[in-house]
C-alpha positions as CSV (number, residue, x, y, z in Angstrom):
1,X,78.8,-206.3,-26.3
2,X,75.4,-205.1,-27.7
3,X,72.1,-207.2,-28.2
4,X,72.1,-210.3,-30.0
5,X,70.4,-210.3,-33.5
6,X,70.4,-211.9,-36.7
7,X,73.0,-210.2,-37.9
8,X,75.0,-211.2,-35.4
9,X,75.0,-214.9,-36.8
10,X,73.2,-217.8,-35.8
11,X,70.3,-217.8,-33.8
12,X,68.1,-220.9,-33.1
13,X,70.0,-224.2,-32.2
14,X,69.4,-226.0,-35.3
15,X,71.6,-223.3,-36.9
16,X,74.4,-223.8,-34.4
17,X,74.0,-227.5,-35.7
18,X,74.4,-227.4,-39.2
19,X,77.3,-225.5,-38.5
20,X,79.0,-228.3,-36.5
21,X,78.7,-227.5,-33.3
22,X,77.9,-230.2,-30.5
23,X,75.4,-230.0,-27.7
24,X,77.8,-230.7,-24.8
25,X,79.8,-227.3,-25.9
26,X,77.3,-225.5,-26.8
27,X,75.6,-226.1,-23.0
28,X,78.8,-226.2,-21.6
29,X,79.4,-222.5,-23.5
30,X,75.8,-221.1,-22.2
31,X,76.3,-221.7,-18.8
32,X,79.8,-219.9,-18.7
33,X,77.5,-216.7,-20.1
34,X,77.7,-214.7,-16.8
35,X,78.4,-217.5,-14.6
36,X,81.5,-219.1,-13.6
37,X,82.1,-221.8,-10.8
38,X,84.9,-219.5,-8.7
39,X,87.6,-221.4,-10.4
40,X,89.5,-221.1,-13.3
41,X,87.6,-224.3,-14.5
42,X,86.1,-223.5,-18.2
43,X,85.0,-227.4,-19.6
44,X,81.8,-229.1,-17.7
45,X,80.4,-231.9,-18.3
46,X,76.1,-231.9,-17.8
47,X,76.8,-233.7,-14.5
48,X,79.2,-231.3,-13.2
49,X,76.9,-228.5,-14.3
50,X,73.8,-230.1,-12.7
51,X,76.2,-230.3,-9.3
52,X,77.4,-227.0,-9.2
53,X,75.9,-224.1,-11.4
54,X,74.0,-221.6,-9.0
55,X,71.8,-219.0,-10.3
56,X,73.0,-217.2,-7.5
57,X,76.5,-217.3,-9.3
58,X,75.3,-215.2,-12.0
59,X,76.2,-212.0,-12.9
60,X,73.7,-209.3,-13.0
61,X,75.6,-206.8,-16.0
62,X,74.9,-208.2,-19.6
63,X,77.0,-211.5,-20.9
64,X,79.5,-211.0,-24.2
65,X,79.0,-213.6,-26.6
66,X,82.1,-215.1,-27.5
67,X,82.1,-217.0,-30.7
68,X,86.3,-217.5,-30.5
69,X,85.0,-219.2,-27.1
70,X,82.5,-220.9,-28.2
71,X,85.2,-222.8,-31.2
72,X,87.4,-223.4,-28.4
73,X,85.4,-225.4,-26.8
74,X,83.9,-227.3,-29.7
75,X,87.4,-228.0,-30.0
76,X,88.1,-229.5,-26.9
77,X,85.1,-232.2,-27.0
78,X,86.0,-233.1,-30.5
79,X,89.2,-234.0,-29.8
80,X,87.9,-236.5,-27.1
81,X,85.4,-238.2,-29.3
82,X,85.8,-241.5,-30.0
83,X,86.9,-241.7,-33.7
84,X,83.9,-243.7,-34.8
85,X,81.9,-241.4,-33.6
86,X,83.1,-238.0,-34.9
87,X,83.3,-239.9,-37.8
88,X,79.8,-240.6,-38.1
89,X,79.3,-236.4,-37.5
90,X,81.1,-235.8,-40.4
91,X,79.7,-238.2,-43.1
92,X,76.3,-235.8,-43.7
93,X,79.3,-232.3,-44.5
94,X,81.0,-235.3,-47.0
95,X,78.2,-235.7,-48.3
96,X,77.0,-232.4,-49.2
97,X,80.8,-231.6,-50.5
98,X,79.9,-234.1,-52.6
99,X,83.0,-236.0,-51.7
100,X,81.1,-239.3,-51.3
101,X,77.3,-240.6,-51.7
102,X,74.8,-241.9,-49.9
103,X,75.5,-245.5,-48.4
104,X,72.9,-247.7,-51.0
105,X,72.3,-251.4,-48.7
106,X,73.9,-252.2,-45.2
107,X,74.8,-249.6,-43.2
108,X,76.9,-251.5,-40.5
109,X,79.8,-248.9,-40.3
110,X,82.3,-251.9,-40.3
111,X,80.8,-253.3,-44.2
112,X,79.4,-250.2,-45.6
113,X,81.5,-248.4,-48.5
114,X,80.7,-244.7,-50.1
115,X,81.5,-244.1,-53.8
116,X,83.5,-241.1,-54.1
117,X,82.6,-239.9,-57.7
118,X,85.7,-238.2,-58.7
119,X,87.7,-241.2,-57.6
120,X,85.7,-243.4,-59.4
121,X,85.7,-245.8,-56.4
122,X,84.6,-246.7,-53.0
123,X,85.8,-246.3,-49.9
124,X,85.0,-248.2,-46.5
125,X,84.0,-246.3,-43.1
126,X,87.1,-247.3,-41.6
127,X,89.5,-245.5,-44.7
128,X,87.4,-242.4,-44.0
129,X,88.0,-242.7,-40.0
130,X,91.6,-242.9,-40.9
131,X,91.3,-239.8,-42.8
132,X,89.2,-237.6,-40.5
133,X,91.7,-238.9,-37.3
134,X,94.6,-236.8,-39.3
135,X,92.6,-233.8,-38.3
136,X,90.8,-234.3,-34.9
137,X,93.2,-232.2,-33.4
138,X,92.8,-229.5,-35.5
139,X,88.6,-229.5,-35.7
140,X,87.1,-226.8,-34.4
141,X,83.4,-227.3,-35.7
142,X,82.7,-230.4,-37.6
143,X,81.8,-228.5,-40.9
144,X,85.4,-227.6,-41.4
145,X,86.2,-231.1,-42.1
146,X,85.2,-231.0,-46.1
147,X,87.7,-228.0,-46.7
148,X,90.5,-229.7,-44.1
149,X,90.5,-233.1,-46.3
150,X,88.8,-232.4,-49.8
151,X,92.4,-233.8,-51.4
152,X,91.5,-237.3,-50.3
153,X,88.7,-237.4,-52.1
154,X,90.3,-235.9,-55.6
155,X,91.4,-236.8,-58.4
156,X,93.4,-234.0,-59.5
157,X,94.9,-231.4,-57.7
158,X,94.9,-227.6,-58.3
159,X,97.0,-225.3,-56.9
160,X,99.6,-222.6,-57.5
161,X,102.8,-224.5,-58.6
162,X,104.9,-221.8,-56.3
163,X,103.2,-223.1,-53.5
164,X,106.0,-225.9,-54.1
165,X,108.5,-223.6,-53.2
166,X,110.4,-224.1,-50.2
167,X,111.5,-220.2,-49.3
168,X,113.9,-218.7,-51.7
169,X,114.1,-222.5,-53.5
170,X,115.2,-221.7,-57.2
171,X,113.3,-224.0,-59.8
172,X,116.4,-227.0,-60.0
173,X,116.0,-227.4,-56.7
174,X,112.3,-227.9,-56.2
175,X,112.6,-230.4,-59.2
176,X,115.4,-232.1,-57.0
177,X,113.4,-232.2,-54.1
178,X,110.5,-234.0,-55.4
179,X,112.6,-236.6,-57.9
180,X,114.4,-237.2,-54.2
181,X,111.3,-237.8,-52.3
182,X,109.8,-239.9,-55.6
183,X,113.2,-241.6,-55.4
184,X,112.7,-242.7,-51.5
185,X,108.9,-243.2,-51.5
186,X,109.4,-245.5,-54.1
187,X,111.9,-247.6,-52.5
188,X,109.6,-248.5,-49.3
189,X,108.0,-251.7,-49.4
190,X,104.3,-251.8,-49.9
191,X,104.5,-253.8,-46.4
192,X,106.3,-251.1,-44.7
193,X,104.0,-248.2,-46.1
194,X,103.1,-246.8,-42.8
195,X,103.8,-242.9,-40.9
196,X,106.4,-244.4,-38.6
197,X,108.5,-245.8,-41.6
198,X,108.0,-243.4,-44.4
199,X,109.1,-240.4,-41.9
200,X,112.0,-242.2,-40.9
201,X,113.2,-242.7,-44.5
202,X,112.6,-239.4,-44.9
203,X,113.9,-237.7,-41.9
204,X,117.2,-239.8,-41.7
205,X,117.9,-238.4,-45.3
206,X,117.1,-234.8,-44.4
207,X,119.7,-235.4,-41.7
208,X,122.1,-235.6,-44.0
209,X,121.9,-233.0,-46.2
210,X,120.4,-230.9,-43.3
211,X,117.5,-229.6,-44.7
212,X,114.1,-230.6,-43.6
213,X,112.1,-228.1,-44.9
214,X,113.8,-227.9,-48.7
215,X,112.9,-231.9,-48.7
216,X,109.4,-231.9,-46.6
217,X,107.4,-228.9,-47.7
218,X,107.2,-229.6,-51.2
219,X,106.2,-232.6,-50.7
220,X,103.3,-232.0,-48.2
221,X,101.9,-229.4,-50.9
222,X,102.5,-232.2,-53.6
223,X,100.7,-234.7,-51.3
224,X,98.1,-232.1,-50.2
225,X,98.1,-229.0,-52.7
226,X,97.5,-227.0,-49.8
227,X,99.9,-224.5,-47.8
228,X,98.6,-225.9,-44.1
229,X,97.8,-229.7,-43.8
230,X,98.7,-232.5,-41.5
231,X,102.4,-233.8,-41.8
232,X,103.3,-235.3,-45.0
233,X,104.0,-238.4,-43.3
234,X,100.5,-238.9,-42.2
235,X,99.2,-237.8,-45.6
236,X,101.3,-240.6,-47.9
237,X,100.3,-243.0,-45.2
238,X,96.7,-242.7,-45.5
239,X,96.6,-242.3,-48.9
240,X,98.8,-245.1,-49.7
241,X,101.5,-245.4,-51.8
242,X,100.2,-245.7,-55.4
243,X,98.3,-242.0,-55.1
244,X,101.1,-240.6,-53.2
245,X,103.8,-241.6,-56.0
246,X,101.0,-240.2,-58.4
247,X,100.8,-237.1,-56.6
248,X,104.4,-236.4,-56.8
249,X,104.5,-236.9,-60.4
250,X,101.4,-234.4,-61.0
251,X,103.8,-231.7,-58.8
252,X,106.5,-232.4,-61.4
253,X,104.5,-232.1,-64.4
254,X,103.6,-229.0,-63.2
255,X,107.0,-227.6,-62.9
């Protein structure tokens, strides 16, 4: 609600770039400044703007530059990205993390691979996709991806071993918790390692005993080391089975 400066934040397009912003919101966001099509419509594509923007429509008092808005709508045209695609947007923040290298040799998406140096391995475009789908929904600028899925790309992970801690759970029982979900994990078939089967393992145990949360939440941190993160089912899936039985262990050792 004053003039725009530096201060302010970014300023030239390239800026709004690097940040991970796309064009389509980012036009779609500066034609909403002061102008609005007499609806309750807010998401345009360039067609629809060409149609029906009016300069006439446009307020003649100052507009307030929303950034909250402007996240929103990355949001929204993130989530309808083709995989592939968004994928391809987030390989260059990966890179910087660090997480992965350059691509040395072919670059067809479908046969390249990117070493990941603290894995000491590398992984194909299509493993990545897999692991940047887990969070489409969640995006909001493309340069939150290294901080949403740096675990995948780890070796060790550090974090508080309280995070572990369902609620008021009392030591024993966090150290049951994980043996129980080692115990199950382990028993699921390397052929039926998917989301769909691992969450029905788990889920018809927690059934049982009738407590989701004491079973699920320490194992999403153990999986993750993080207190928000996609569902633990998603997490073992993508990750497979030999890192996810790995990364319950580490939880225990830290216990």
């Amino acid at each position: 609600r004053s003039k725009m400066s530096k201060r302010h934040g970014a300023t030239s397009i390239s800026e709004y770039k690097e940040k991970g912003y796309l064009p389509e919101a980012l036009l779609n966001f500066l034609a909403l400044l002061g102008w609005n099509p007499g609806d309750k419509r807010e998401i345009f594509s360039v067609d629809q703007l060409i149609k029906e923007f009016s300069i006439e429509k446009v307020q003649k008092s100052g507009a307030v530059f929303n950034i909250d808005k402007l996240d929103w709508l990355n949001g929204n045209y993130i989530r309808k990205m083709p995989i592939d695609e968004l994928t391809t947007l987030c390989l260059p923040y990966l890179i910087k993390a660090k997480f992965i290298n350059e691509p040395v040799g072919d670059t067809n998406p479908g046969l390249v691979k990117y070493e990941a140096p603290e894995l000491g391995e590398k992984i194909s475009f299509q493993k990545i996709s897999e692991v940047i789908a887990l969070y489409q929904e969640r995006l909001k600028k493309v340069s939150d991806i290294p901080d949403l899925v740096d675990f995948f790309f780890k070796k060790e992970l550090i974090y508080d071993r309280g995070l572990l801690k369902w609620k008021d759970m009392t030591g024993s029982e966090l150290k049951t918790s994980l043996d129980t979900s080692l115990k199950l994990l382990q028993n699921i078939d390397d052929e039926n390692w998917n989301s769909e089967n691992i969450q029905k393992v788990l889920i018809t145990h927690t059934d049982k005993v009738g407590d989701r949360g004491g079973l699920l939440w320490p194992l999403r941190v153990a999986l993750s080391g993080k207190k928000a993160s996609a569902s633990p089912f998603d997490i073992a899936d993508v990750s497979g089975k030999p890192v996810s039985i790995w990364r319950i262990h580490q939880a225990i050792g830290k216990l």
